[in-house]
C-alpha positions as CSV (number, residue, x, y, z in Angstrom):
1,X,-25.2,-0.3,-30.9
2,X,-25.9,-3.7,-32.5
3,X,-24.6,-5.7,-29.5
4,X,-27.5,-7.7,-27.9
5,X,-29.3,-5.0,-29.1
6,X,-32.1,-6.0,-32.0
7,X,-31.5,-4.2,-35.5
8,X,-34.8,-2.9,-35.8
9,X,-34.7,-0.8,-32.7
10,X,-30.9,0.2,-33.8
11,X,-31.8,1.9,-37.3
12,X,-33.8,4.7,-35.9
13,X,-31.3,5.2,-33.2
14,X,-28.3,4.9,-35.4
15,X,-29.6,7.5,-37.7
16,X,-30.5,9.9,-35.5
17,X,-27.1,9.6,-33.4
18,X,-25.4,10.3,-36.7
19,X,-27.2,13.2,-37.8
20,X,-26.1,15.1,-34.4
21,X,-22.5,13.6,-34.7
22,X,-21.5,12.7,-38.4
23,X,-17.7,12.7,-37.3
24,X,-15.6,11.7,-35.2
25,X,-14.8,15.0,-34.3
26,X,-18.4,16.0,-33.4
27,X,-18.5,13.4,-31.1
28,X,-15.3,14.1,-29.8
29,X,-16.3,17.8,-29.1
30,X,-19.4,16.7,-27.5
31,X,-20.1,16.8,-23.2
32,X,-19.7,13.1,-22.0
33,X,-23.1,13.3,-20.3
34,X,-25.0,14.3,-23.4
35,X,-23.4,11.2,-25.3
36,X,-24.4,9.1,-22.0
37,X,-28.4,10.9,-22.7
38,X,-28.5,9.9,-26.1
39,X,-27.3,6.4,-25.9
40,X,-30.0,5.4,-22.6
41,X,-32.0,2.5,-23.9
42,X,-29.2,0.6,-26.0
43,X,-27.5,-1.5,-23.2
44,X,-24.0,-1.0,-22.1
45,X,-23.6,2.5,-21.0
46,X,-19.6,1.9,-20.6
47,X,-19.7,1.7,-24.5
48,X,-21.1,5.1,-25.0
49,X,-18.1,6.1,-23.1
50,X,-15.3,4.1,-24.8
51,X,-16.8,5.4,-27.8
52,X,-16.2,8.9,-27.1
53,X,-13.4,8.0,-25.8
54,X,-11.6,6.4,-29.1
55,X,-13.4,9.4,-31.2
56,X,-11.3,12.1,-29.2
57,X,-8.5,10.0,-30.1
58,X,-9.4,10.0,-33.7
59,X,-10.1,13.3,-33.5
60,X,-6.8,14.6,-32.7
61,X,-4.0,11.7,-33.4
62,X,-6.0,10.4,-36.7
63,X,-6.7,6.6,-37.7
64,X,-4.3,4.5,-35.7
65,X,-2.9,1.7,-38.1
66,X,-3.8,-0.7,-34.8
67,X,-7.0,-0.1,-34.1
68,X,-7.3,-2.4,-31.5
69,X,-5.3,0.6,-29.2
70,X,-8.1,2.2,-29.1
71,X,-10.4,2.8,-26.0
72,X,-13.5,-0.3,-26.1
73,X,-11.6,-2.3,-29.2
74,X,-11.4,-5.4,-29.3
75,X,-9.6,-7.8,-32.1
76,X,-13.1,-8.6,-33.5
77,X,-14.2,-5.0,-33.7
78,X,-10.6,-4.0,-35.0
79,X,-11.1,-6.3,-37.8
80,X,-14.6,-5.4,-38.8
81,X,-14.2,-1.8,-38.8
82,X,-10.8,-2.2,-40.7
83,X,-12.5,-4.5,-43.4
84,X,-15.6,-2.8,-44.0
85,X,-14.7,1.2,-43.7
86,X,-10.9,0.5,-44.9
87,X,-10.8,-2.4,-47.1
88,X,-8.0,-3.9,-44.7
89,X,-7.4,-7.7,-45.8
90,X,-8.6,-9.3,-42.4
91,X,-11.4,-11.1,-41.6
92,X,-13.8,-10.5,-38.7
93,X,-14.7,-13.4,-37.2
94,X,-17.8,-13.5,-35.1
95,X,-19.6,-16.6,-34.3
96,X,-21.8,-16.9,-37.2
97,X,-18.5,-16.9,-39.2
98,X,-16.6,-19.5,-37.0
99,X,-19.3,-22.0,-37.3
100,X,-19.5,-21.6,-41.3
101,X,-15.6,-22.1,-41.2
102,X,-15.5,-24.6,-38.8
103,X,-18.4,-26.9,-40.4
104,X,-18.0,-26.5,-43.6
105,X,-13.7,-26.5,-44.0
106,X,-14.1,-23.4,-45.9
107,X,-10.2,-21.7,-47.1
108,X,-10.4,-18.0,-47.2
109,X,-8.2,-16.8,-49.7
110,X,-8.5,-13.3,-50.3
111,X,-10.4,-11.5,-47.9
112,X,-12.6,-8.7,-49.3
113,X,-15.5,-7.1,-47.9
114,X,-18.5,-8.9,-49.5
115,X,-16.5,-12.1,-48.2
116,X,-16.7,-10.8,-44.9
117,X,-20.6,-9.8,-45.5
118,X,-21.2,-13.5,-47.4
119,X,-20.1,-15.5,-44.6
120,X,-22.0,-13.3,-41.8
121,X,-25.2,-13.6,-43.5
122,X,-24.8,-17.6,-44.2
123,X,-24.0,-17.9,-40.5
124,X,-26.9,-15.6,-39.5
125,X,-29.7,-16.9,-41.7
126,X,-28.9,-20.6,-43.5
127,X,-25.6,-21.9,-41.5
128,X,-27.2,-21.3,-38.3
129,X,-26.4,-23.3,-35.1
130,X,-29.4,-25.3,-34.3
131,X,-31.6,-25.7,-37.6
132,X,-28.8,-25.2,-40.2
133,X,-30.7,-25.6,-43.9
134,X,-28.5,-27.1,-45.3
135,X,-30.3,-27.6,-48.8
136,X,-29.6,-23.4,-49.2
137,X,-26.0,-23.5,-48.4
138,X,-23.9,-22.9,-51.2
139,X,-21.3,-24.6,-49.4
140,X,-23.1,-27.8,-48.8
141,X,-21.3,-29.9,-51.7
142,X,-18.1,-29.6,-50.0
143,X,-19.5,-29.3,-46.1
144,X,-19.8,-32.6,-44.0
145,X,-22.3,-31.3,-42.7
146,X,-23.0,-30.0,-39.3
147,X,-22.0,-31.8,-36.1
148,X,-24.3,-32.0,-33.1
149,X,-24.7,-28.5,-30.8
150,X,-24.7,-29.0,-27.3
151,X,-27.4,-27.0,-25.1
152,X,-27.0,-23.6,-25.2
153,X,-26.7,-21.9,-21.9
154,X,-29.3,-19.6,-21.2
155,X,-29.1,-16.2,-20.8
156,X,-30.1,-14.6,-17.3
157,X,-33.0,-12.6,-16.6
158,X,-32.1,-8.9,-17.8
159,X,-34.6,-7.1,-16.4
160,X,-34.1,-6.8,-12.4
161,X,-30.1,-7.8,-12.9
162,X,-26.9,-5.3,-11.8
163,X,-27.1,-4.2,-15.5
164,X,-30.5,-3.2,-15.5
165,X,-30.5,-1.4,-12.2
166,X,-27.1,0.4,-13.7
167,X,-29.3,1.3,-16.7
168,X,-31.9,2.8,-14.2
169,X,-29.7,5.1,-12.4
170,X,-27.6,6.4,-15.4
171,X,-31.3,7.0,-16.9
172,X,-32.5,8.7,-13.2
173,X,-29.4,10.8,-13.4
174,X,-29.9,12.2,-17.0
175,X,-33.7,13.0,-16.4
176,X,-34.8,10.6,-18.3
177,X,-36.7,8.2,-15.7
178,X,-37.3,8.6,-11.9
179,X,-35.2,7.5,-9.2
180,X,-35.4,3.5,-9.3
181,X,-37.9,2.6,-6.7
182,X,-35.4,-0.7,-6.1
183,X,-34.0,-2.1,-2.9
184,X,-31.8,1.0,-1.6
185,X,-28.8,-1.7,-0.9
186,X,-28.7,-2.5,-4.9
187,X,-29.4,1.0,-6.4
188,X,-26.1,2.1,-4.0
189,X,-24.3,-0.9,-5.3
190,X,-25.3,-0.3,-8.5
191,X,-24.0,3.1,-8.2
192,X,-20.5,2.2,-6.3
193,X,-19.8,0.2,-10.1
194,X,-20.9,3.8,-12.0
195,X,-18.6,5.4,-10.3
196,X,-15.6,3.3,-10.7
197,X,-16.6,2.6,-14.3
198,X,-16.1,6.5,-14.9
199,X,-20.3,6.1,-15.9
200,X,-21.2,8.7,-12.2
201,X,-19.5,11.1,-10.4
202,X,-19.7,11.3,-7.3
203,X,-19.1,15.2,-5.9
204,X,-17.4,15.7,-2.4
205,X,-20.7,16.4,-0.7
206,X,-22.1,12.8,-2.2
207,X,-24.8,14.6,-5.1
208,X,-24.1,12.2,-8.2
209,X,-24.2,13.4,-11.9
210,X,-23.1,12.2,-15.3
211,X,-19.7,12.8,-16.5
């Protein structure tokens, strides 16, 4: 949920999505379409999908020792959720944490949980990559400090992209919003991806619904 996705808006979200589903089991047992309606508004409906998805695998298999096998993820993901909910010796290594690492020369020796925390939060808020303060780093002693950043690119437009008008449909289709009143070629587009994505079906006489 976190992804792109500010933390603010997340909490109430998070906590309300957990008090319908506390397990992975509830989630597994839920309809795919209701999932779909309750996760409109956080970006990235395939997620909401590959989430189910890895929770009826939980559900009925158990904890895979590679998490990473299941549906939506990845080697960062496997890591986090294998440090923080099982207290698995591997660090998770986003890019706050790479660019601590990476400036400073920081060994990791033991990898423990508040490790794991320590080093996202000195990448979030004092390690950060264009005004780094250094004076607050407890790393700065040994750190040569940081090297220049080259321009960031910059992020396109979300609102009126193929992910927004994806967002619009999925949201049409589960009652939440009307139809998007958007060019007919891009909502049909839009809705071609759906399908293949597993997001839509489409039936035999061309009606579309959630999964």
């Amino acid at each position: 949920m976190l992804q792109q996705t500010q933390v603010a808006r997340v909490v109430p979200r998070y906590l309300a999505w957990m008090k319908r589903w506390p397990t992975a089991s509830a989630l597994a047992a839920a309809d795919r379409a209701d999932v779909l309606r309750e996760w409109i508004g956080l970006g990235y409906n395939a997620r909401a999908v590959r989430l189910h998805g890895a929770c009826v695998v939980v559900a009925g298999e158990g904890w895979p020792s590679d998490l990473s096998s299941l549906p939506g993820v990845g080697p960062y993901t496997a890591a986090a959720v294998g440090l923080f909910a099982f207290g698995r010796p591997v660090l998770p290594v986003d890019v706050n944490v790479r660019r601590v690492l990476e400036r400073s020369g920081f060994a990791v020796g033991r990898v423990t949980s508040d490790l794991g925390q320590a080093l996202m939060e000195l990448g979030a808020t004092v390690c950060t990559a264009r005004r780094p303060r250094c004076g607050a780093c407890p790393l700065a002693r040994e750190c040569p400090g940081p090297a220049p950043v080259a321009a960031a690119r910059r992020q396109g437009r979300f609102e009126g992209s193929n992910r927004w008008v994806r967002g619009r449909v999925v949201a049409a289709l589960a009652g939440v919003e009307p139809w998007p009143d958007i060019e007919r070629e891009r909502v049909w587009t839009a809705v071609d991806g759906l399908v293949r994505d597993g997001l839509v079906v489409r039936a035999a006489d061309g009606s579309l619904r959630l999964p």
